[in-house]
FIZA-892878 format. One line per 8 residues: number of its first residue (from 1); their letters; for each residue x, y, z of C-alpha. Coordinates in Angstrom, 2 decimals, padded with zeros to 5 digits, always signed. Example, Ala and Ser with C-alpha at 12.3 -4.5 7.8 and 13.67 -1.06 7.14 Angstrom:
1 = AS = +012.30:-004.50:+007.80; +013.67:-001.06:+007.14
This chain:
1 = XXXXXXXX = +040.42:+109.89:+080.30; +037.42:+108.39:+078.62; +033.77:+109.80:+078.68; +032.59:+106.19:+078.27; +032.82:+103.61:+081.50; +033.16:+099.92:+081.38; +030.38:+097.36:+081.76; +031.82:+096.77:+085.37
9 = XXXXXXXX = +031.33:+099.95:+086.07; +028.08:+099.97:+084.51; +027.20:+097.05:+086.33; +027.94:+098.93:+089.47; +026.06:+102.43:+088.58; +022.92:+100.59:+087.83; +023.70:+098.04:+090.64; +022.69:+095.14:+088.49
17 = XXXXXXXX = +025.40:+092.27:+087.61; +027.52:+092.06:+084.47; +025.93:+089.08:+083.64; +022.50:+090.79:+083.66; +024.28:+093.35:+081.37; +025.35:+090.40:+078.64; +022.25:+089.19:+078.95; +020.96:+092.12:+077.86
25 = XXXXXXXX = +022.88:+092.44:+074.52; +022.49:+089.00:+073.95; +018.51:+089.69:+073.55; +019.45:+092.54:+071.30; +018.15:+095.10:+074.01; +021.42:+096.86:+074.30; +024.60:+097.31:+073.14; +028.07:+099.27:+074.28
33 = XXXXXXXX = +028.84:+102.33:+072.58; +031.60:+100.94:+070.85; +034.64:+097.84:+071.68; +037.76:+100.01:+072.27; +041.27:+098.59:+071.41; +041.16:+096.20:+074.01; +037.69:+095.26:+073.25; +036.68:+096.02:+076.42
41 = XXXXXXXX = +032.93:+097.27:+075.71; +032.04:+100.94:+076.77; +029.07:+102.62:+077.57; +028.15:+106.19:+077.63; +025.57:+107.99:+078.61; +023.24:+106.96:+075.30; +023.35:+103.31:+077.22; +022.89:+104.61:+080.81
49 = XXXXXXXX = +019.48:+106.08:+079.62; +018.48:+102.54:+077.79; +019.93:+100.33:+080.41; +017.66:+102.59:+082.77; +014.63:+102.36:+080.23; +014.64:+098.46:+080.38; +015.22:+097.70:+083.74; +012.00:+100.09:+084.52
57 = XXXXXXXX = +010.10:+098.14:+081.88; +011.09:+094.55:+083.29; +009.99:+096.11:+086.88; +006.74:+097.05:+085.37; +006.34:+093.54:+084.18; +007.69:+093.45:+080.47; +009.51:+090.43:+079.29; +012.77:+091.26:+078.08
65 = XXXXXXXX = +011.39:+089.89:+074.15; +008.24:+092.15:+074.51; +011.21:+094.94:+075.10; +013.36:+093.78:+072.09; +010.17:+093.59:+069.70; +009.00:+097.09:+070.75; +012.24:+098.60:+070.27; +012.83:+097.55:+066.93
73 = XXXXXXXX = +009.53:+100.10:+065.42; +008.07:+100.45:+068.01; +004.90:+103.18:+068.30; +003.76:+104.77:+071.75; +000.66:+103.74:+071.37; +002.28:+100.15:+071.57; +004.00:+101.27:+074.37; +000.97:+102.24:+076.11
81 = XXXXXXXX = -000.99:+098.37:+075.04; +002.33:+096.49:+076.95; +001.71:+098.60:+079.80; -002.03:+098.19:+079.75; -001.47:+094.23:+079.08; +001.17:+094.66:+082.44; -001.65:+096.44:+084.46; -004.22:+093.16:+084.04
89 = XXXXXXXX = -001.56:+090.73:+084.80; -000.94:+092.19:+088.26; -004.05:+092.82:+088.94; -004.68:+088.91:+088.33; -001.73:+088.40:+090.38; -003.15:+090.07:+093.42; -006.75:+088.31:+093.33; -004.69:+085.72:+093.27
97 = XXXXXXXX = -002.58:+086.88:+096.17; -005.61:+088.27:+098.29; -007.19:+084.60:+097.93; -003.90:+083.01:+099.14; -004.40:+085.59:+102.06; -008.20:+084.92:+102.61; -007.32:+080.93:+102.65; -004.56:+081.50:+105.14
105 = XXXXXXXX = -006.74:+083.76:+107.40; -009.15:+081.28:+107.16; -006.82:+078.00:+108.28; -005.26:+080.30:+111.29; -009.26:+081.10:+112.57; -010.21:+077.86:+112.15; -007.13:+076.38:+113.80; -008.04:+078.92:+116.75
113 = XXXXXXXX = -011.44:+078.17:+117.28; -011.05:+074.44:+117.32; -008.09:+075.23:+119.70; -006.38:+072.62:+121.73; -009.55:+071.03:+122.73; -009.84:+067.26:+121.61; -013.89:+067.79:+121.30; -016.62:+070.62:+121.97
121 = XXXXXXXX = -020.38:+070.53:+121.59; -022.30:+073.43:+121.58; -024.83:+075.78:+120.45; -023.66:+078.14:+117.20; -025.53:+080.53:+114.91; -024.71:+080.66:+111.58; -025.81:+082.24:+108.45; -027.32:+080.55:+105.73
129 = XXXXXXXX = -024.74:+078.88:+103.72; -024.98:+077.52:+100.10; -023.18:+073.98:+099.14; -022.63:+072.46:+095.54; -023.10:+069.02:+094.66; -019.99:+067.01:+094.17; -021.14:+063.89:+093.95; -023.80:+061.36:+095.66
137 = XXXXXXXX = -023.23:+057.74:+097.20; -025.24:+055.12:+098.98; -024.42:+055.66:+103.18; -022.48:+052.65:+103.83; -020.16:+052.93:+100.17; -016.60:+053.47:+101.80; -015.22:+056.20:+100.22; -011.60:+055.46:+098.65
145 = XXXXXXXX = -009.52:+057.26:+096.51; -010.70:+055.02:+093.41; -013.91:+056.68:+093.94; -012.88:+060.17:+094.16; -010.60:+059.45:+091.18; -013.84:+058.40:+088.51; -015.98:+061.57:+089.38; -016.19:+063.28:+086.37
153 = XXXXXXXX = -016.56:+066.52:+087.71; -013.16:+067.02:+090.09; -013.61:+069.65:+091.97; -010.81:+072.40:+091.39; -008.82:+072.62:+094.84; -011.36:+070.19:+096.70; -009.08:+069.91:+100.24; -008.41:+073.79:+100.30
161 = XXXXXXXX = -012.33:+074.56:+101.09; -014.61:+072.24:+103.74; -015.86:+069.33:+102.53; -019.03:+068.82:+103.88; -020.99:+065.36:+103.85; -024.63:+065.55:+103.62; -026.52:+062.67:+105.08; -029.61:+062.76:+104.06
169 = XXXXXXXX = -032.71:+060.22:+103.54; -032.87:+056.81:+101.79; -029.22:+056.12:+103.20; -027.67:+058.74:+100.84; -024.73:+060.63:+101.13; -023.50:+063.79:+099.14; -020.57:+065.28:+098.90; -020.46:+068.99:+098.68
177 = XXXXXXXX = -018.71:+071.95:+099.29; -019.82:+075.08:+100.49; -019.99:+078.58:+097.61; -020.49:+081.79:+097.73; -021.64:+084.12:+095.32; -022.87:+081.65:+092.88; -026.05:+079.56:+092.97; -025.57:+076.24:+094.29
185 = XXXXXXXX = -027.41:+073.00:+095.09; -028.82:+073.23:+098.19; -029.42:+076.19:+100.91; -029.10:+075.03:+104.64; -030.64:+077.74:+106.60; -029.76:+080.49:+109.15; -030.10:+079.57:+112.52; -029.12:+077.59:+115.51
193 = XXXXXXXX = -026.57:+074.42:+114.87; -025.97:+071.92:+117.35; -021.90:+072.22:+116.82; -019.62:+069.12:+117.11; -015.98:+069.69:+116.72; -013.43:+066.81:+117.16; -010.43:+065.53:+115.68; -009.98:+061.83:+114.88
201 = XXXXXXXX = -006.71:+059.76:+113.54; -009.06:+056.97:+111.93; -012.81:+057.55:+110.00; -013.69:+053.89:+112.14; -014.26:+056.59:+115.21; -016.98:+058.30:+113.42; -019.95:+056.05:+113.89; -018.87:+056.69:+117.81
209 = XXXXXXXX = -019.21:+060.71:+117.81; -022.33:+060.23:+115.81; -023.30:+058.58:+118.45; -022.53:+061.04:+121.17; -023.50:+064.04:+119.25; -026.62:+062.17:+119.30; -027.29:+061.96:+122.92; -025.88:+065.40:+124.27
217 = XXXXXXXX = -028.90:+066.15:+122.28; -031.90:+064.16:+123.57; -030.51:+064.89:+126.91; -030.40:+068.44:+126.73; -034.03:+068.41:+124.51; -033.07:+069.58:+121.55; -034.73:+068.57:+118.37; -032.89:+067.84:+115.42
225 = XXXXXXXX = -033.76:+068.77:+112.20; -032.72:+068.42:+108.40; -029.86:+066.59:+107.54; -026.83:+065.83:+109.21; -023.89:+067.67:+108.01; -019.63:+066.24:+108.44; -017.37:+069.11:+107.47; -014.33:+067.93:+107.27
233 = XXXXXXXX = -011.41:+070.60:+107.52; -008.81:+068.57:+105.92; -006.20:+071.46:+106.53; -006.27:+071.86:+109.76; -004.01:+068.30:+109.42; -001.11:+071.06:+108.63; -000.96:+071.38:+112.28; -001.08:+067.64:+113.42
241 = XXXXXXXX = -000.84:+065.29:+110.45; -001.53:+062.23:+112.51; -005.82:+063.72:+112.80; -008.43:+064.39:+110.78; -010.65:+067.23:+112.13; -014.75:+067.29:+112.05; -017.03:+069.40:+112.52; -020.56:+068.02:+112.82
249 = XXXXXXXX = -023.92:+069.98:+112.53; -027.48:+069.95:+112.61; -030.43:+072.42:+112.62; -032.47:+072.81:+116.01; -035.60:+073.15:+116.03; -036.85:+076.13:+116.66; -039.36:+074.28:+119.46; -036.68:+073.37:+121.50
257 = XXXXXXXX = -035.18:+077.45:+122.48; -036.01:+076.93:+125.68; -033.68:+074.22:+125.61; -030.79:+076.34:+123.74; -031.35:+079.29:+125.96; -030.62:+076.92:+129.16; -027.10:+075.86:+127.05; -026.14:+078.79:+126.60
265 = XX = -026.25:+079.63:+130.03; -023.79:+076.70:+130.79
C-alpha cells in the first residue's frame, strides 16, 4: 500500500475541500508529491506539513500571494514583517469592530430611553458636550437634499451620530454634530436641560412642539437660556421608519432651581 494519500483524503485530514486544495497549487503554494500512473496526485507527509503551514498563515491573516512570494526566498525576518503587517490589520479591524459595537449600544439606549412614549418633557443633567460646525443657514431656508448635497465639507457618516440644530441669534441656524476628543466649535455647558423628546412623521409639526416646549416652561418658571438645540436621532427611524425622532434642549437658568427642584419632585 502507498505511504502517500490522495488529495481526497487530504482534503478530509485537513478538513478543507479539494477545491481549496487545487486552489492551492494553482497559486503555486503547493504541490503533490508526485502524479502516480493514474495521475491521481499524492501527498505525503512533506505536503501535510505545508498544507498545515498555509492554512495557519491564511488564519493569521496572510493572503495566499503574500504566502507564494515568501516561499519562493523567503527570510524569517520576512516572515516575522507579514506577521507584524497581520497584527496592525486586526487591530484596525477591531477599532473598527468596537465602534460598530459602541454605535449599536448607543441606538439600543437611545431607543430605550425614548421608549414607547410619543413625547416627554423634563428636567436632565448633562455634561458639557462639544459640537462641530457643519454648516450655517438663515432660520427659515428649508433644508433639502440640494443643500446638503453643495456643502463642501460632507460630513463622514453624518446620520450615524446626532445631528443637532443650533438656533441661535439673527435668525441663524447651524448644523452641527456633537465630538469628542477633539476641539470643536462651540462648548454648550454642563448643567440642567429642559429635555423635549418626541417623534414626528412630518418637519411641518415642529414649529408646534417649539411651541409647547415653550410654555411647559414659562408655566413651570423656568428660564431659558442660550440657544435652542434640535437633535435629531435619525436612527432611531430603524425602529419605525414612518417618524423622525427629536430631542429638544435648552439651558436653565440657574435662577430658576427652585423651579427645577419642584419638577423633579413631580
Amino acid at each position: 500500500m502507498k505511504k502517500e494519500i490522495t488529495i481526497s483524503e487530504l482534503a478530509k485530514l485537513m478538513n478543507v475541500s479539494v477545491h481549496q486544495i487545487r486552489y492551492f497549487e494553482e497559486k503555486g503554494v503547493l504541490f503533490p508529491a508526485y502524479l502516480d500512473e493514474n495521475k491521481y496526485r499524492m501527498y505525503g507527509t512533506d505536503q501535510i506539513y505545508r498544507l498545515a503551514h498555509i492554512l495557519l498563515l491564511r488564519k493569521m491573516g496572510l493572503s495566499v500571494q503574500a504566502i507564494a512570494s515568501w516561499s519562493e526566498d523567503g527570510t524569517p525576518d520576512e516572515m516575522q514583517d507579514l506577521l507584524l503587517q497581520s497584527v496592525s490589520r486586526i487591530e484596525s479591524q477591531i477599532d473598527q469592530l468596537q465602534t460598530l459595537n459602541s454605535l449599536i449600544h448607543k441606538v439600543l439606549d437611545e431607543h430605550k430611553r425614548f421608549g414607547q412614549e410619543t413625547s416627554s418633557i423634563k428636567i436632565i443633567h448633562r455634561d458639557a458636550f462639544v459640537l462641530s460646525s457643519w454648516f450655517e443657514t438663515e432660520l427659515e431656508a428649508d433644508l433639502d437634499a440640494r443643500m446638503l448635497a453643495q456643502q463642501g465639507n460632507v460630513l463622514p457618516e453624518l446620520f450615524e451620530a446626532d445631528i443637532h440644530y443650533v438656533y441661535g441669534k439673527e435668525s441663524r441656524l447651524t448644523i452641527c454634530t456633537e465630538v469628542n476628543g477633539v476641539e470643536g466649535d462651540m462648548i454648550l455647558p454642563a448643567g440642567e436641560y429642559l429635555s423635549f423628546t418626541f417623534s414626528i412623521q412630518s418637519d411641518t409639526d415642529l414649529e408646534r412642539h417649539f411651541e409647547l416646549f415653550q410654555t411647559f416652561a414659562e408655566k413651570s418658571s423656568f428660564i431659558l437660556t442660550g440657544p435652542k438645540i434640535l437633535v435629531e436621532k435619525s436612527y432611531l427611524s430603524l425602529f419605525a421608519q414612518e417618524s423622525i425622532h427629536y430631542e429638544l434642549l435648552a439651558c436653565v437658568d440657574r435662577g430658576s432651581d427652585v423651579a427645577i427642584k419642584q419638577e423633579k419632585k413631580r
